[in-house]
N, C-alpha and C positions, 0 to 999 in steps of 0.2 A: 741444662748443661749443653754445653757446644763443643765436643772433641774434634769436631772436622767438619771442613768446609772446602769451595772451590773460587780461583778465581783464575777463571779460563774467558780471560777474553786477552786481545791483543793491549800491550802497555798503551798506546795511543788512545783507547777509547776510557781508560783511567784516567788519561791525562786531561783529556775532553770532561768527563763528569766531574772532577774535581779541580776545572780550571789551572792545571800545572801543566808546566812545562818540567825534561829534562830529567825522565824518568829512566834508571839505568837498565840494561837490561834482565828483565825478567819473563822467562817464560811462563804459557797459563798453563794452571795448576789445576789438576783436578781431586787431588785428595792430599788438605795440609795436614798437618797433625801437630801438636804440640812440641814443643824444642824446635823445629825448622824454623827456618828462615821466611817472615811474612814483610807482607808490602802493608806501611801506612803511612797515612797522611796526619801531619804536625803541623804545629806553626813557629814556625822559625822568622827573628825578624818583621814580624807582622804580615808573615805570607804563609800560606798554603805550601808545604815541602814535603814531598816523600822521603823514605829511609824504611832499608831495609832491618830486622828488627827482629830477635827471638821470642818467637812462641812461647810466652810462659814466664811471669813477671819473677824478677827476682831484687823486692826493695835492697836502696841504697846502701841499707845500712845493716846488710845480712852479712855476717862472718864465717860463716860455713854455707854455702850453699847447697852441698851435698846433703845436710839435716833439714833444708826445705822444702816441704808439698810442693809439686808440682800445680803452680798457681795459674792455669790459663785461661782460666772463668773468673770471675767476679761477682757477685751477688750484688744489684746494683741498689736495692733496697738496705742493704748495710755498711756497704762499700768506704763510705765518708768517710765512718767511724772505725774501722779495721785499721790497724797497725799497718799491714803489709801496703794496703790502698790506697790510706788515708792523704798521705802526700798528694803521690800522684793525681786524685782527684781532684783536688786544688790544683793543682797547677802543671798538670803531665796529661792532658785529656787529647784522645787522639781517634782518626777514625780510622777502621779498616775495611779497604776495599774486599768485596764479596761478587759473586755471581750467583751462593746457595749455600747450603752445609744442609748438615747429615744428621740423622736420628734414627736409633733403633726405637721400635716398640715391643715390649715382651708381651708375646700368646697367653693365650691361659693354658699352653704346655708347656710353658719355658721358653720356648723357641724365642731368636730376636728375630724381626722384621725389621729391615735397614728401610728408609726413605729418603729421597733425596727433595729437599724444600727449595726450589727455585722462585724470585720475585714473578707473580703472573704477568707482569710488567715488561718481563724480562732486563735485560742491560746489567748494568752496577749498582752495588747498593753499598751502605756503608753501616757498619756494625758501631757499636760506640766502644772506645776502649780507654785502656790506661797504659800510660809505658811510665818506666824509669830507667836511669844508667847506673850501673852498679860496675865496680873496681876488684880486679883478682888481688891475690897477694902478691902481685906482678907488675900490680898499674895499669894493667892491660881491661879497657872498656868496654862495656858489653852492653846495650841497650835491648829492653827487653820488654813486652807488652800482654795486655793479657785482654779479652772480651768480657765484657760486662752483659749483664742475661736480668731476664725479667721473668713475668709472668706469663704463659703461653697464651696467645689467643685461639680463637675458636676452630685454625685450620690445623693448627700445632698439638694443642692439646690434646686430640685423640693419641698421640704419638708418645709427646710428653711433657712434663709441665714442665717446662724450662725451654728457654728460645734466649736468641742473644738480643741485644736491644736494639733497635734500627734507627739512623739516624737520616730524618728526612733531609732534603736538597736545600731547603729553606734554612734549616737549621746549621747548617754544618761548621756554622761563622761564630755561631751562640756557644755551640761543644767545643770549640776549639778556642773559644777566648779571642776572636777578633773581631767581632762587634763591635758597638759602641760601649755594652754593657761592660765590657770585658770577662765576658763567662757569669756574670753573674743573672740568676735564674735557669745556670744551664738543666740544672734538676729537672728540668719538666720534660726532656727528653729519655729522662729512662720511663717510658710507660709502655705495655705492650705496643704492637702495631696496628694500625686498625684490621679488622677481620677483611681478607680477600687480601693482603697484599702478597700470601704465598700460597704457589701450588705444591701439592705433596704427592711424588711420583714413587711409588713403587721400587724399590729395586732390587738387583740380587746383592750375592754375599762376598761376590770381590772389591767391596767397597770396605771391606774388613780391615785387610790389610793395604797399610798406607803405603805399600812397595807397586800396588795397582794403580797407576797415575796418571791414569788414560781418559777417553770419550766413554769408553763402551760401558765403564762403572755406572754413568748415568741413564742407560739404558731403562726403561722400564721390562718390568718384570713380571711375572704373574703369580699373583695369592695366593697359595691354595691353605686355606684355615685347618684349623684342628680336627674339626667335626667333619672337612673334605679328607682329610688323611686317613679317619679311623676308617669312612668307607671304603678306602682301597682292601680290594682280598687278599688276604692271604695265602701265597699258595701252598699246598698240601707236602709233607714231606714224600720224599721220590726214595724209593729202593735202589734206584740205577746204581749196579755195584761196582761202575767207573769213580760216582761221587766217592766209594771207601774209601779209594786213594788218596785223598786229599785231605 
């Protein structure tokens, strides 16, 4: 799964790895979440186009969307065949520009440990997705995308087994249908990524709440494990007959 990610670099160097021009503006992001507003690239016209786009696919042909999951993941191993997906994968295939995203891992106390997964590469990278446009009872048009996830590889895994799918530089013509092939064999892009293309930093817990939309969230932070917490001592109850008061 992928609830949050960052894509904090300046629009021009988006524009540069994905060969577009004419990118409107967008500030970088350090913690998206679902339902917001995300940057992706389409092909419109037999070009590379960005558009801005909701967080969270909502197929064409939903009549209540109020009754539907919040859809921002896609399982790309079943994707084809899902109702909600199955269009868009034919023919709605899009990428989304990244700089990292976020993963908790659960302790063996419960506790979550946030990380933040940046390319070791550093720069932009591009997530595989799906969009569709879907109509209020208004006419009023709302385009909407959601990340496709795969299997984790070996830097992810300890964290958790779900990663979004990354789609290489080479690729990005094949995902998108403007090849020669016209998308077809794009399948072979949802596979994990090979091991090493991400590093996994540490961080603290202001990456929780997606109102933190800062630098500092990516800070690294320091572990202290389960078996480091029980050795902290406890200290002894105090008499001080100041504490009564309270």
């Amino acid at each position: 799964m992928c609830g949050r990610y960052a894509l904090a670099v300046p629009k021009e160097d988006v524009e540069a790895e994905f060969s577009m021009i004419r990118i409107e503006w967008f500030p970088p992001r350090y913690n998206i979440a679902p339902t917001q507003p995300i940057l992706i690239v389409r092909a419109e016209r037999g070009e590379r186009r960005p558009a801005l786009v909701r967080w969270g696919l909502i197929p064409s042909w939903t009549k209540d969307m109020s009754a539907l999951p919040l859809l921002f993941n896609a399982r790309s191993e079943s994707a084809a065949e899902k109702p909600a997906f199955r269009g868009p994968f034919r023919h709605r295939r899009c990428l989304i520009p990244a700089t990292g995203f976020y993963e908790w891992r659960k302790g063996s106390d419960g506790r979550k440990q946030p990380f933040y997964l940046q390319p070791a590469r550093g720069g932009v990278i591009a997530f595989a997705g799906l969009w569709d446009e879907w109509a209020d009872d208004k006419g009023n048009i709302i385009d909407t995308a959601t990340i496709l996830t795969t299997a984790a590889n070996s830097e992810v895994a300890p964290i958790h087994e779900r990663m979004p799918v990354v789609v290489g530089r080479d690729q990005y013509d094949l995902w998108l249908g403007l090849d020669e092939r016209r998308g077809e064999g794009a399948g072979r892009v949802l596979l994990p990524p090979p091991d090493g293309t991400f590093e996994a930093i540490p961080i603290g817990s202001a990456v929780n709440s997606f109102r933190n939309d800062n630098p500092s969230i990516q800070v690294r932070a320091v572990v202290e494990t389960a078996v480091e917490r029980a050795k902290v001592p406890k200290l002894p109850p105090t008499d001080d007959d100041q504490l009564k008061l309270f």
